[in-house]
N, C-alpha and C positions, 0 to 999 in steps of 0.2 A: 148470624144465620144458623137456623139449626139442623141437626143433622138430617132429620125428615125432610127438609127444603131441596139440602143438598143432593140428595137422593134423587127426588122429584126433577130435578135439574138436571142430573145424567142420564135418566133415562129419559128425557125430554130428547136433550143432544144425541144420544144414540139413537133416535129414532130419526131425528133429520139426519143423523148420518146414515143411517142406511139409506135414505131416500137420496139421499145427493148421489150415494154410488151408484144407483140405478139410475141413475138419469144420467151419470158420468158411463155408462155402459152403452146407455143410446145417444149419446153426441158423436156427431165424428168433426175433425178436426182435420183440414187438408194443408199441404205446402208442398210447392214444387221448388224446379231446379233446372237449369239447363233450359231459362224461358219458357219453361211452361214442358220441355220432354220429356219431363218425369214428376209423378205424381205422387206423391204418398198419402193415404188416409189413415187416420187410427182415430181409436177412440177418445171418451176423454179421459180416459186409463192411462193413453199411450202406447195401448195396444195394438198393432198393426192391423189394420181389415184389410185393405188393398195395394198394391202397388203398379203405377198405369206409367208403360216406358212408350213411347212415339217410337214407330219401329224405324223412322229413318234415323234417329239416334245410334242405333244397333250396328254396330261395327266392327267385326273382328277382329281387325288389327290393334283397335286401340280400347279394348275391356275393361282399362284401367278407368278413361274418363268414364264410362257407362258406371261402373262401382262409385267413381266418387259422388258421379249426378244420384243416384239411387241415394247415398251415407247421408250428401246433403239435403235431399227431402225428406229423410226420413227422422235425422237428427231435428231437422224447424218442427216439424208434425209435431213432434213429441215434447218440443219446449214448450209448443201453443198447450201441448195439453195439460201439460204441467200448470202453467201458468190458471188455464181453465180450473184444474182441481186447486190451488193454491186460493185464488177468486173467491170458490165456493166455501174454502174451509174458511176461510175469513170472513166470510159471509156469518157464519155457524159459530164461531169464536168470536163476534163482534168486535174483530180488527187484532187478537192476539195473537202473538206468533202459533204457527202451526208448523209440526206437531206441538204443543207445548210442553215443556221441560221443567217437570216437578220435581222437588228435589225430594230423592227417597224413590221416586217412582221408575227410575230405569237405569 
């Protein structure tokens, strides 16, 4: 392959990669906790957009379970989204590990 190809090839993939990120900025990705009392949405970043608590969950005395129902939808949200961006890059790498690990390069 020559080096002109090569070239042509990366800015090929950096251009699906931008595109993937902007469409990874408009997905959301949800998972709850607590049966459905707790919501989390983020993107396909993993970035948090919203968090929806069912107010008979809301209990003073016990803040702890509310913190942990909140950590566990927020921690699923973010694997799904992971998983979504991992999906996509392997999509763009035609099944290579992502990031890929060249050696010299990092």
């Amino acid at each position: 392959m020559n080096m002109q190809k090569l070239l042509q090839m990366g800015q090929q993939m950096q251009s699906q990669m931008s595109e993937i990120r902007e469409n990874l900025d408009k997905q959301e990705v949800s998972a709850s906790s607590g049966g459905g009392m707790v919501e989390a949405r983020v993107n396909g970043k993993g970035e948090v957009q919203s968090i929806s608590i069912d107010p008979t969950v809301v209990d003073p005395a016990d803040v702890e379970m509310l913190e942990d129902l909140v950590l566990a939808a927020l921690s699923e949200a973010q694997t799904k989204a992971r998983k979504t961006y991992e999906g996509e890059m392997q999509k763009l790498t035609g099944g290579l590990p992502f990031p890929m690990k060249l050696p010299g390069m990092f």
